[in-house]
C-alpha positions as a printed NumPy array, in Angstrom:
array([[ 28.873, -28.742, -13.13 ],
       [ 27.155, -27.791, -16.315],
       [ 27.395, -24.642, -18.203],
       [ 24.708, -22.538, -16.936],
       [ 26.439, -22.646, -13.287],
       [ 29.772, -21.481, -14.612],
       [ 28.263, -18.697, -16.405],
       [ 26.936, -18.073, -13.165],
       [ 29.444, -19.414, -10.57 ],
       [ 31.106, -17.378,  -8.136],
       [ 33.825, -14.853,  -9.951],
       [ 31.249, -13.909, -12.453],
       [ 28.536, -13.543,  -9.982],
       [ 30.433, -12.304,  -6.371],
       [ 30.883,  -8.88 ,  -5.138],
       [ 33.93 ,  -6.919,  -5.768],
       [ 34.098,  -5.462,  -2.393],
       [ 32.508,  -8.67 ,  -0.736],
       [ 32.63 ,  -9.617,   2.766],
       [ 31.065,  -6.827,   4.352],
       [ 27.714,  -7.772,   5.466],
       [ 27.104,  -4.663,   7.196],
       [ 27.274,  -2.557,   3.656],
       [ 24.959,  -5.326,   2.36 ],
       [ 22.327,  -4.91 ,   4.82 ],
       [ 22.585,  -0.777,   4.661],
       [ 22.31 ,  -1.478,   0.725],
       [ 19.224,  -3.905,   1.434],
       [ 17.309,  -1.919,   3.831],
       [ 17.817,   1.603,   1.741],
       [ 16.048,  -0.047,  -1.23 ],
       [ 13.14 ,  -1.588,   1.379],
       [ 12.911,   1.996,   3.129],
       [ 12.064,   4.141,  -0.455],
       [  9.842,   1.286,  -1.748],
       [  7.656,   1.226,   1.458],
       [  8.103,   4.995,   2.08 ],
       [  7.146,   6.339,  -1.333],
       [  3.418,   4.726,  -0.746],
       [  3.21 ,   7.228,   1.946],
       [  5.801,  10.205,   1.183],
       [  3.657,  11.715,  -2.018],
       [ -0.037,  11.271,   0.353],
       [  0.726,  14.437,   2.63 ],
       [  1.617,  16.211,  -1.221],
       [ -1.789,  15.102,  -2.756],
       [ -2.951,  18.728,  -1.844],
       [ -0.49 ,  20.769,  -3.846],
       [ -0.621,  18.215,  -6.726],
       [ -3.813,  18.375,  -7.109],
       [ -3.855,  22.327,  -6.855],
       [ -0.876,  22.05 ,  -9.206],
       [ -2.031,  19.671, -11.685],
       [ -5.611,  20.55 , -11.426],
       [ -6.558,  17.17 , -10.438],
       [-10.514,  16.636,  -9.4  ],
       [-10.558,  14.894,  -5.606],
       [-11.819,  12.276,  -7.066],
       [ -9.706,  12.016, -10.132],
       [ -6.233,  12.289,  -7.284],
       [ -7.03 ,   9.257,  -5.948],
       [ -5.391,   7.552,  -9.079],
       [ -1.688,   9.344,  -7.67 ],
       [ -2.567,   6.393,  -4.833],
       [ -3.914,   3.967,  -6.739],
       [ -1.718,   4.186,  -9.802],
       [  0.912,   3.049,  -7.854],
       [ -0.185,   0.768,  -5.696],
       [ -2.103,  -2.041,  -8.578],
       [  0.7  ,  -2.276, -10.369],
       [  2.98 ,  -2.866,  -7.083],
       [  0.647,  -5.309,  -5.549],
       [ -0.197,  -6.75 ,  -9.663],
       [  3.556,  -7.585, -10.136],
       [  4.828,  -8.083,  -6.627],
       [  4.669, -12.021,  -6.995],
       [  6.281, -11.764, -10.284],
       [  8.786,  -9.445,  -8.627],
       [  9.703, -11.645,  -6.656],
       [  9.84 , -15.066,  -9.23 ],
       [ 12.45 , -12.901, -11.42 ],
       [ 14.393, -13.251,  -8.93 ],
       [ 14.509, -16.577,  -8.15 ],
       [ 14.846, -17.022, -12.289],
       [ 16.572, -14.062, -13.583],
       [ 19.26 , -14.016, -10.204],
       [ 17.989, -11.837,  -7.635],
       [ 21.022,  -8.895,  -7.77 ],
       [ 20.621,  -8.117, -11.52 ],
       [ 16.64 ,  -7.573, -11.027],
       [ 16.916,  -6.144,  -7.86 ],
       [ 19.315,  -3.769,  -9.666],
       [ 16.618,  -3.626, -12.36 ],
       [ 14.203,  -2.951, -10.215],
       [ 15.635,   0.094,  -8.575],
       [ 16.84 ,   1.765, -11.319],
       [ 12.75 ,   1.531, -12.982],
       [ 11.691,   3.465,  -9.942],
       [ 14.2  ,   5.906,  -9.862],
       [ 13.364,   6.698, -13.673],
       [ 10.308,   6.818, -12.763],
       [ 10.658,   8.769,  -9.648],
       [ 12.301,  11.284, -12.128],
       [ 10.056,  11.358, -14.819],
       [  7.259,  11.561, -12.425],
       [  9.082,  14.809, -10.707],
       [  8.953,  16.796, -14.416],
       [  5.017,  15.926, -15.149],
       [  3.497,  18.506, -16.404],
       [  0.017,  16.248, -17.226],
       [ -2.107,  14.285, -14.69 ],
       [ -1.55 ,  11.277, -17.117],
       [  2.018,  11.564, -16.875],
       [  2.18 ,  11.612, -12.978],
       [ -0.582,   8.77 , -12.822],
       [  1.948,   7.115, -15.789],
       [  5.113,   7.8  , -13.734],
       [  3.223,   6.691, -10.639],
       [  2.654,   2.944, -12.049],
       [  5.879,   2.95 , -13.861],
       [  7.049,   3.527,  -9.635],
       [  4.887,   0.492,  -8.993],
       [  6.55 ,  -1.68 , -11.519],
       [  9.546,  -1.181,  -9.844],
       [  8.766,  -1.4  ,  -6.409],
       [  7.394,  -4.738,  -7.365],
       [ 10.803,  -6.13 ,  -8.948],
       [ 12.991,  -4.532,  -6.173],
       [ 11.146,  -5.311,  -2.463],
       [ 10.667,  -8.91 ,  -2.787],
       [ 13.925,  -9.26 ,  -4.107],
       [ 15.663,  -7.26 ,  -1.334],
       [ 14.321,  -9.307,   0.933],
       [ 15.114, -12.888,  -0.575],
       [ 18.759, -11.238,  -0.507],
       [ 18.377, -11.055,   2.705],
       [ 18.834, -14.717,   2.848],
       [ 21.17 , -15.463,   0.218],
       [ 23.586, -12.758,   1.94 ],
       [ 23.578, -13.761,   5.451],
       [ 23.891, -17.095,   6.785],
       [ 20.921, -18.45 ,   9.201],
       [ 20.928, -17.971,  12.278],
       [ 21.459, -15.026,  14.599],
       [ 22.907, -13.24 ,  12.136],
       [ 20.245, -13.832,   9.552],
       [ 17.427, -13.009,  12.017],
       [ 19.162,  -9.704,  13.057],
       [ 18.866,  -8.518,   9.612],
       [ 15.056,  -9.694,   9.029],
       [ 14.657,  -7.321,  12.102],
       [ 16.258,  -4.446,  10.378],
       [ 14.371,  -5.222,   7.375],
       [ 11.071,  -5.423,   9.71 ],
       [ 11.821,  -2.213,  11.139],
       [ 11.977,  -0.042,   7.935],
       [  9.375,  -1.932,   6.502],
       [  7.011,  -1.048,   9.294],
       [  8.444,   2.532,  10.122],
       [  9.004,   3.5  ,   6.417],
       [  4.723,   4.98 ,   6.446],
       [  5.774,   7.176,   9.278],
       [  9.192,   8.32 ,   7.753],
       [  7.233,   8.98 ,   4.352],
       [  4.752,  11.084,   5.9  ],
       [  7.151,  13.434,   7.844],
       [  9.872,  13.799,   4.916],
       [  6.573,  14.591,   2.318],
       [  5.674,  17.384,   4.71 ],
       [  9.01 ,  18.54 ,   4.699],
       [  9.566,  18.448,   0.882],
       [  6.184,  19.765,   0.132],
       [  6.524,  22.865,   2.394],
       [ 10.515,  23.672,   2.114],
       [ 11.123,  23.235,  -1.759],
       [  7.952,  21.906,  -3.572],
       [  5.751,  18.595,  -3.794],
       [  7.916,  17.389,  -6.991],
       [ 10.299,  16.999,  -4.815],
       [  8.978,  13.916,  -2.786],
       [  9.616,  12.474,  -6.473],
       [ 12.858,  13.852,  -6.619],
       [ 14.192,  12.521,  -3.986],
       [ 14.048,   9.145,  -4.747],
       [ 16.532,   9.4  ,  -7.752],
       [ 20.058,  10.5  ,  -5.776],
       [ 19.213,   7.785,  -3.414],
       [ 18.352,   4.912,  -6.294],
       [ 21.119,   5.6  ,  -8.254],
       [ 23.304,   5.356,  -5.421],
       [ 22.225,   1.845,  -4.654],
       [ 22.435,   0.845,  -7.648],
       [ 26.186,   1.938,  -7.965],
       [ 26.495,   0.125,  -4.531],
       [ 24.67 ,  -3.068,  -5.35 ],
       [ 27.589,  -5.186,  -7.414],
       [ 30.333,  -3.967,  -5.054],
       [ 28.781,  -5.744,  -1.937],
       [ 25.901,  -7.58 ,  -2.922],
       [ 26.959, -11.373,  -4.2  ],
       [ 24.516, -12.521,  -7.145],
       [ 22.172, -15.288,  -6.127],
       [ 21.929, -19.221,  -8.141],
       [ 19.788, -18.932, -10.932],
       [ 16.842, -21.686, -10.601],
       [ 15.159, -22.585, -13.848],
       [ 11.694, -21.518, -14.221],
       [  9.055, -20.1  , -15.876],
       [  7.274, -16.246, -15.678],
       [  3.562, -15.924, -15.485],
       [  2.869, -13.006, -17.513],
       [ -0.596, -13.49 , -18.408],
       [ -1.618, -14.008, -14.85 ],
       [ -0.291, -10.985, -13.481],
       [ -1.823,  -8.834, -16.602],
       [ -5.23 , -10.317, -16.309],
       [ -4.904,  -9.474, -12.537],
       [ -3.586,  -6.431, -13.063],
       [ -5.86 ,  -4.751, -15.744],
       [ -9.19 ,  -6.791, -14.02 ],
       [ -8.064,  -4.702, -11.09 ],
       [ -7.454,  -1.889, -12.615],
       [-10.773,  -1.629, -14.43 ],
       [-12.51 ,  -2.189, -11.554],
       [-11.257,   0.651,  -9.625],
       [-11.679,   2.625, -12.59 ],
       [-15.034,   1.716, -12.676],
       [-15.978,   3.375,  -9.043],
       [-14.644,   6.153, -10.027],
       [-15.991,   6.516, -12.96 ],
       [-19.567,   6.234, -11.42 ],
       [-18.605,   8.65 ,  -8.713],
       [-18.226,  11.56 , -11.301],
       [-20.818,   9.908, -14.185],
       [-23.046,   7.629, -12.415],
       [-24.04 ,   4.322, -12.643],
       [-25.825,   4.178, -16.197],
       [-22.903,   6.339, -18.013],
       [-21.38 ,   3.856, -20.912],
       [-17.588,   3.749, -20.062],
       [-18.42 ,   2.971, -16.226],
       [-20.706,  -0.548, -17.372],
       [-17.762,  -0.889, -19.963],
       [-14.872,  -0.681, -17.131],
       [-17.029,  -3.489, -14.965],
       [-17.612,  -5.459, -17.804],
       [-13.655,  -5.521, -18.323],
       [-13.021,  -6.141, -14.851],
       [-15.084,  -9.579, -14.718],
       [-13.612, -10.563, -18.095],
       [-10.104, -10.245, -16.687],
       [-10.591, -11.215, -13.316],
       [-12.352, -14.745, -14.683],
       [ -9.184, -15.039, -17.26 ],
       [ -7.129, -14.723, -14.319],
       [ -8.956, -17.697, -12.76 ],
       [ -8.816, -19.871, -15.966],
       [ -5.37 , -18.938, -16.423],
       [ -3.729, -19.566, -13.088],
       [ -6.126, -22.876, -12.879],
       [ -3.663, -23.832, -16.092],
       [ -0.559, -22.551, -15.491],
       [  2.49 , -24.824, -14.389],
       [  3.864, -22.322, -12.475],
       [  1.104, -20.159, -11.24 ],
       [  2.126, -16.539, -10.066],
       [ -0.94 , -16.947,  -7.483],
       [ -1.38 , -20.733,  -6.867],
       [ -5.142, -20.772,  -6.433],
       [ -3.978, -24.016,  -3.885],
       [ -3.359, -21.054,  -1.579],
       [ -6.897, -20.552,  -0.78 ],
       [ -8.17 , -24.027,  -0.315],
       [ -7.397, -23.402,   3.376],
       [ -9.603, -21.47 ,   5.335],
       [ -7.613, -19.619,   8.258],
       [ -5.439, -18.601,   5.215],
       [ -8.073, -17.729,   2.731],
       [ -9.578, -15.891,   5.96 ],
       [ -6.292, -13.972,   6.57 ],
       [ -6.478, -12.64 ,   3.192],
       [-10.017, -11.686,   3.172],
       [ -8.986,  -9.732,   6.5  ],
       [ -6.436,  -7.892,   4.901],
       [ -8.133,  -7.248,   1.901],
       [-10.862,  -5.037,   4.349],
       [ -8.692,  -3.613,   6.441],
       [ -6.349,  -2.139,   3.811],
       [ -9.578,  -1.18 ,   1.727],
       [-10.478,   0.938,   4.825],
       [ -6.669,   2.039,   5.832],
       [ -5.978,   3.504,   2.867],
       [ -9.416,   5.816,   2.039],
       [ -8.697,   6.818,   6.051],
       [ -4.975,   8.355,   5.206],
       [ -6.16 ,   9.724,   1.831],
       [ -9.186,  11.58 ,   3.271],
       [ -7.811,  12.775,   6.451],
       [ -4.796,  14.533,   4.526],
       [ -7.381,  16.26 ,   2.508],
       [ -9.112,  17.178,   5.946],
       [ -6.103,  18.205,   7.956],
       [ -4.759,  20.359,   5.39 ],
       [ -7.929,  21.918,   3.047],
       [-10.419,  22.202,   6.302],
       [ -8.167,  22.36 ,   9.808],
       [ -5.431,  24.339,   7.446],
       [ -2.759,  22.589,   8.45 ],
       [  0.675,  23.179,   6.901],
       [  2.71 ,  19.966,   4.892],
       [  5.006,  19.227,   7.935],
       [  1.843,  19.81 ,  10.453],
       [ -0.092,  17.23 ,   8.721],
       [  3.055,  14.533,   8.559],
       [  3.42 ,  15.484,  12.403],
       [ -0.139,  14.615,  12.556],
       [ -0.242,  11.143,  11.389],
       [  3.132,   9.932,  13.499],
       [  0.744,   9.216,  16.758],
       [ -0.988,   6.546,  14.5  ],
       [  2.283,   4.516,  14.203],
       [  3.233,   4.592,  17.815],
       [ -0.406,   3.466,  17.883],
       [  0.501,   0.408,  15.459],
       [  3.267,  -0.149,  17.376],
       [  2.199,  -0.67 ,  20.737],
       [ -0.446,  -2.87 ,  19.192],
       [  1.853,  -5.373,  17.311],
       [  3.989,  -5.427,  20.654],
       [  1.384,  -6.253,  22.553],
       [  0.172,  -8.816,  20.087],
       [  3.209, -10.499,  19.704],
       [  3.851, -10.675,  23.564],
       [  0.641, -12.352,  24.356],
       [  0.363, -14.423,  21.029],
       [  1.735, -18.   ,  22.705],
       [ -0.638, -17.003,  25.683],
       [ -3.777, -16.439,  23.435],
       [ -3.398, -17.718,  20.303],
       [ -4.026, -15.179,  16.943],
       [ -7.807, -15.431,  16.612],
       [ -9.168, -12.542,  19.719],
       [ -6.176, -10.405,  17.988],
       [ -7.9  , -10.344,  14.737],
       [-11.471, -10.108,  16.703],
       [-10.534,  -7.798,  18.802],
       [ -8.262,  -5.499,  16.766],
       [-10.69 ,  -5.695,  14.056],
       [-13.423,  -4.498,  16.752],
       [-11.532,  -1.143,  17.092],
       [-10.631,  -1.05 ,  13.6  ],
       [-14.628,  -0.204,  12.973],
       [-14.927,   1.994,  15.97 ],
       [-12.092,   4.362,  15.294],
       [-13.621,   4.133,  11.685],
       [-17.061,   5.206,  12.599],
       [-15.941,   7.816,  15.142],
       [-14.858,   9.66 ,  11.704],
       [-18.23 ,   9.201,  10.202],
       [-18.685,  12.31 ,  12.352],
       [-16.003,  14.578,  10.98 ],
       [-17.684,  17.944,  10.571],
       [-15.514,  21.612,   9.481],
       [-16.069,  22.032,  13.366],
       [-14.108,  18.97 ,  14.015],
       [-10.62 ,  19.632,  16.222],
       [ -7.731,  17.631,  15.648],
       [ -7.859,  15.794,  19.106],
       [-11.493,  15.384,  19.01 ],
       [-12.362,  14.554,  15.599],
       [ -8.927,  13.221,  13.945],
       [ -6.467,  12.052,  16.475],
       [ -8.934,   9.976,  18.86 ],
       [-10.48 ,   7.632,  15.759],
       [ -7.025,   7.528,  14.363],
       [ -5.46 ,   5.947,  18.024],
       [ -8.271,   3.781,  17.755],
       [ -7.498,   2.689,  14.801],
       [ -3.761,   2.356,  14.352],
       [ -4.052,   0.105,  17.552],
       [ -6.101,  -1.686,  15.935],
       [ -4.298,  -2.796,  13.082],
       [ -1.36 ,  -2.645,  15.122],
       [ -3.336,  -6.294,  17.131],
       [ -3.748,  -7.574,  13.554],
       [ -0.685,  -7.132,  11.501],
       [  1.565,  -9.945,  13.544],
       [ -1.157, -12.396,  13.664],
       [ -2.267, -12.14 ,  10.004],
       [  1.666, -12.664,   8.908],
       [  1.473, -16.117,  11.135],
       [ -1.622, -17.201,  10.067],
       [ -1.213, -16.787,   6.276],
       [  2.403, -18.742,   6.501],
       [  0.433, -21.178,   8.831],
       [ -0.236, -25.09 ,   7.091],
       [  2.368, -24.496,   3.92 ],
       [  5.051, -26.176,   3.141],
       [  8.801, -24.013,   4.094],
       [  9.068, -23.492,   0.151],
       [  6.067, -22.155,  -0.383],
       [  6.059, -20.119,   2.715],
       [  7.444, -16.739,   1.076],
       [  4.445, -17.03 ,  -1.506],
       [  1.86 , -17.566,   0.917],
       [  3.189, -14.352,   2.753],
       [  3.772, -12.468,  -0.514],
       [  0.369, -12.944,  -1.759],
       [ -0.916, -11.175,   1.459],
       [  1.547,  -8.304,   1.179],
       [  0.114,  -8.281,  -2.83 ],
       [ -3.779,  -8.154,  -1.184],
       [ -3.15 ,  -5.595,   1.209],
       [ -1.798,  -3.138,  -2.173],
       [ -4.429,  -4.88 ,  -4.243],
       [ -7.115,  -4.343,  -1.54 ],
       [ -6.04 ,  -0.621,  -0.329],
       [ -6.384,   0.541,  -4.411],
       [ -9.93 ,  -0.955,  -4.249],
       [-11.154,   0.214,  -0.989],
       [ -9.977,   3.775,  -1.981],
       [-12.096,   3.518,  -5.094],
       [-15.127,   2.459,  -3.616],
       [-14.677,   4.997,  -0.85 ],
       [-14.333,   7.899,  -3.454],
       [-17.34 ,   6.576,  -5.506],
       [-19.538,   7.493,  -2.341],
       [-17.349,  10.443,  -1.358],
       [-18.629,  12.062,  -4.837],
       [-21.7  ,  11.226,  -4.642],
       [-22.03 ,  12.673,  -1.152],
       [-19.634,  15.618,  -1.65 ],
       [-21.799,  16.516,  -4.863],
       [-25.42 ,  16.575,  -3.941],
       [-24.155,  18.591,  -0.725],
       [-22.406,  20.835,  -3.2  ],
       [-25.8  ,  21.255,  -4.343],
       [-27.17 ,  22.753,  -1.402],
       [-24.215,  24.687,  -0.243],
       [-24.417,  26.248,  -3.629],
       [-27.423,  27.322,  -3.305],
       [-26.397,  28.928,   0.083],
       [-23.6  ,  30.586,  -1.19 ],
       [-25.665,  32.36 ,  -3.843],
       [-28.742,  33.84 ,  -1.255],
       [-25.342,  34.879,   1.159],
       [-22.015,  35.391,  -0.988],
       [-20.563,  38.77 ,  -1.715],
       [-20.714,  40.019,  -5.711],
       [-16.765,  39.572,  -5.204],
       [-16.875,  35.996,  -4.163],
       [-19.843,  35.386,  -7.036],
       [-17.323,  36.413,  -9.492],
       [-14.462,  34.417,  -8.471],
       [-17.188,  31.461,  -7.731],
       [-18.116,  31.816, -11.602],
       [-14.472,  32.015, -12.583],
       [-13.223,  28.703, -10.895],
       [-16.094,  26.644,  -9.748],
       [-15.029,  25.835,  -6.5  ],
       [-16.988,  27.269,  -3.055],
       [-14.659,  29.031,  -0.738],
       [-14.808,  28.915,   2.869],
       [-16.933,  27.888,   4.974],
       [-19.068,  26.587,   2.134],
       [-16.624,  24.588,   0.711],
       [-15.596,  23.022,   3.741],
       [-18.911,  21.866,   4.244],
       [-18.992,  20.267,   1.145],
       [-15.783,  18.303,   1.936],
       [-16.449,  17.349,   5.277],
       [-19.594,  15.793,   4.283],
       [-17.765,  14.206,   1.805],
       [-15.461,  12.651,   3.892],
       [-17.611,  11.335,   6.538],
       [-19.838,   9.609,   4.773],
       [-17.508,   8.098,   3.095],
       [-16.213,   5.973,   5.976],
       [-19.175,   4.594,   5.836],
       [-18.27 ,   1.779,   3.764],
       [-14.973,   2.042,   5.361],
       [-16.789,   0.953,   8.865],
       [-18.504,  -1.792,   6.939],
       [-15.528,  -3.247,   5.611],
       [-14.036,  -3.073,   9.321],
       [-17.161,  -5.214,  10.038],
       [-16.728,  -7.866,   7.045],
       [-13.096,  -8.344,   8.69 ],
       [-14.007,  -8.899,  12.165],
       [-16.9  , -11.02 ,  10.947],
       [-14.487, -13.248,   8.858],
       [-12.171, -13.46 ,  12.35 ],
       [-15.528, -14.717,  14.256],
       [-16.749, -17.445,  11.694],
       [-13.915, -18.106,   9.45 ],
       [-10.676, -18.246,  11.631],
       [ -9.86 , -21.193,  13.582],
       [ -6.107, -21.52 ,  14.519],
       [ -5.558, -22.724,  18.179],
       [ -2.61 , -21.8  ,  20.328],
       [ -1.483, -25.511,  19.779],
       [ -0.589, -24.427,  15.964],
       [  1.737, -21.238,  17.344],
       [  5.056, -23.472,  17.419],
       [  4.328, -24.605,  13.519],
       [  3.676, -20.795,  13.103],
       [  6.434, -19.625,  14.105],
       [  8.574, -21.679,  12.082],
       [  6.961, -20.954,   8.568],
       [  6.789, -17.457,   9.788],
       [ 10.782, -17.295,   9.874],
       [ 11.025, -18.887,   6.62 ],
       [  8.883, -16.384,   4.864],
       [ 10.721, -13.203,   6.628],
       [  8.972,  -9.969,   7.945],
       [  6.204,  -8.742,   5.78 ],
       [  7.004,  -5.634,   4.369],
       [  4.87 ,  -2.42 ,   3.86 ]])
């Protein structure tokens, strides 16, 4: 035995209330549940912050993507730590990084120290989901017991969007939006307490951390969303928008030279010499683009044009995950019958129709007719696709490199859903703007010296004038949303070729990467 496993053998590394798996997995899934939740909890808020904070529309689209590039940046590094570092001390690390942040994020006073807090959360999300879920199998042994917890780990990973969306209508409305901030930092600090007394530290494997690869990654992909929008509020020609592309490609091709060179890649580039794989991922990458801008929109909607309250809009979106859920039932029942490909065709078909059923939104719009119909559609939709995509990434790698294959999709559906939103916003401003234009213009020949006055004071059109301007914001911008829809089902049609033969290897890397989470 040499000295690095005594230092980390089992007295110095086992729990001090140990033995009780159940504890363990409550521990586990607690951590899972506010990582996944908080990417949906502070969207049904994004009203009152930006009213608040005096965020532009275009500007709060950051409180999103903030958090979400630098989760989906440093989720494989996340999860290398630890394998490295021992996965209980950075899963520990992890939480108590987003609970700061959570806090500090709470108290801003600034946009730039929400959007600060709100990457800061991403950090830590990063370090603490992969690494609850590798604890998953370093605390229970395989088998039925193992696979019982992956299913409680599944189920808050997929129901923790729905939970965020009904508790951030609840905060918002009852006490105030800080408070879907807030109420993060009881609940981290109490899992962190709990951690050491039931959670066993993993064997440290030597190894090495890819820093530059996940900055490069990160700031290329951060430019480039800054970049859209940028030229949504500036245009094309203005200085700092070239500047931010020009970043972006510099980054983005360091990223490729240095993960090319690295010995231990944090995104082995041998991942996408495959093509259902590479596929998969291009798959995601759309419809995440296009999930996101739909949730961030349609809050705006619900609440700014149809008036809803906070808890009316969460209760809004819940019909959408019963949606998802039917779908990935369905999927996953008739997966050994069909195979995975007419589940990406066909739930990427209804993906672009629910999506272009909302290029129609008008102030007019009802909630059944013009928000609850696409948003069946569409949940459905992705519902058909998540199960499949999860096989079909693991699908053709080896069992250790099974968890990267799937991480690297769970990192391009965060990486893909901050981009998406950015491009949707770039033509959202540009729409919302020139109709400002005319509705301007309107308001002048018709408005009331009252509501001139107030219109001079604050610059923003009042009802119904205003709601024009945002409903013809929003619509056109699922434009590209549909389009992206379309690059995914046309990447199903030509790209993806796994056969219902391949299920049985499927299923097996699919177990040894765990549920997907998010």
């Amino acid at each position: 035995m040499t000295t690095s496993q005594l230092d980390k053998g089992p007295a110095a590394g086992a729990a001090r209330r140990g033995g009780r798996p159940g504890m363990a997995l409550t521990i586990i899934a607690a951590c899972q549940l506010m990582v996944v939740l908080d990417a949906t909890i502070v969207n049904i808020a994004l009203p009152h912050i930006q009213g608040a904070l005096k965020f532009s529309t275009t500007d709060l689209t950051w409180v999103v993507s903030a958090y979400t590039l630098t989760f989906g940046g440093m989720l494989l590094l996340g999860g290398r730590a630890g394998d490295i570092l021992g996965r209980r001390r950075v899963f520990t690390a992890g939480i108590l990084i987003f609970t700061l942040a959570s806090l500090l994020g709470g108290f801003a006073q600034e946009p730039w120290q929400l959007l600060a807090a709100r990457a800061l959360q991403g950090v830590g999300g990063a370090i603490a989901s992969p690494t609850s879920l590798a604890l998953v199998t370093t605390t229970f042994p395989e088998g039925p017991e193992r696979n019982r917890a992956f299913g409680v780990f599944a189920a808050v990973s997929s129901g923790g969007g729905a939970v965020g969306m009904l508790a951030g209508g609840m905060l918002t409305e009852w006490l105030d939006w800080r408070w879907v901030l807030f109420v993060n930092v009881p609940i981290g600090v109490l899992i962190a307490v709990l951690t050491p007394l039931y959670i066993n530290e993993s064997e440290r494997h030597p190894g090495r951390f890819d820093f530059a690869g996940a900055a490069t990654s990160t700031l290329g992909m951060a430019a480039l969303v800054y970049g859209f929008i940028r030229a949504s509020e500036e245009g094309w020609k203005d200085s700092i928008t070239i500047a931010s592309f020009g970043t972006a490609v510099v980054m983005l091709l360091a990223f490729v030279f240095v993960e090319s060179r690295a010995k231990e890649p944090i995104t082995p580039l041998k991942m996408f010499s495959e093509r259902n794989r590479t596929g998969t991922y291009v798959i995601m990458l759309s419809l995440a683009a296009a999930m996101f801008g739909m949730f961030f929109f349609i809050v705006l909607f619900v609440q700014n044009v149809l008036d809803y309250t906070p808890i009316q809009a969460g209760l809004a979106f819940l019909p959408v995950t019963v949606a998802i859920v039917v779908g990935a039932g369905l999927s996953q029942w008739l997966l050994p019958v069909l195979g995975p490909k007419p589940f990406m065709v066909v739930g990427s078909a209804i993906v672009a129709l629910g999506l272009g059923w909302q290029t129609f939104i008008t102030p007019d719009s009802s909630y059944v007719g013009g928000v609850l119909g696409p948003m069946m559609l569409f949940g459905f939709g992705m519902g058909l696709n998540f199960v499949t995509l999860t096989l079909t990434a693991v699908s053709g790698v080896a069992q250790h490199e099974a968890g990267a294959a799937s991480g690297l999709l769970n990192a391009t559906q965060q990486v893909g859903g901050a981009l998406g939103l950015s491009i949707l916003t770039t033509v959202f401003g540009t729409a919302s703007r020139d109709e400002g234009k005319e509705q301007a213009a309107d308001f002048m020949a018709n408005a009331s010296p009252a509501q001139k006055a107030e219109f001079a004071k604050t610059g923003e059109l009042p009802a119904p004038w205003g709601h024009e301007v945002l409903s013809q914001g929003i619509s056109t911008a699922f434009i590209p949303a549909v389009a992206m829809a379309v690059l995914a089902l046309v990447t199903a049609v030509l790209v993806i070729r796994v056969r219902k033969s391949d299920l049985e290897a499927l299923s097996g890397t699919a177990e040894a990467a765990g549920p997907a989470g998010g």
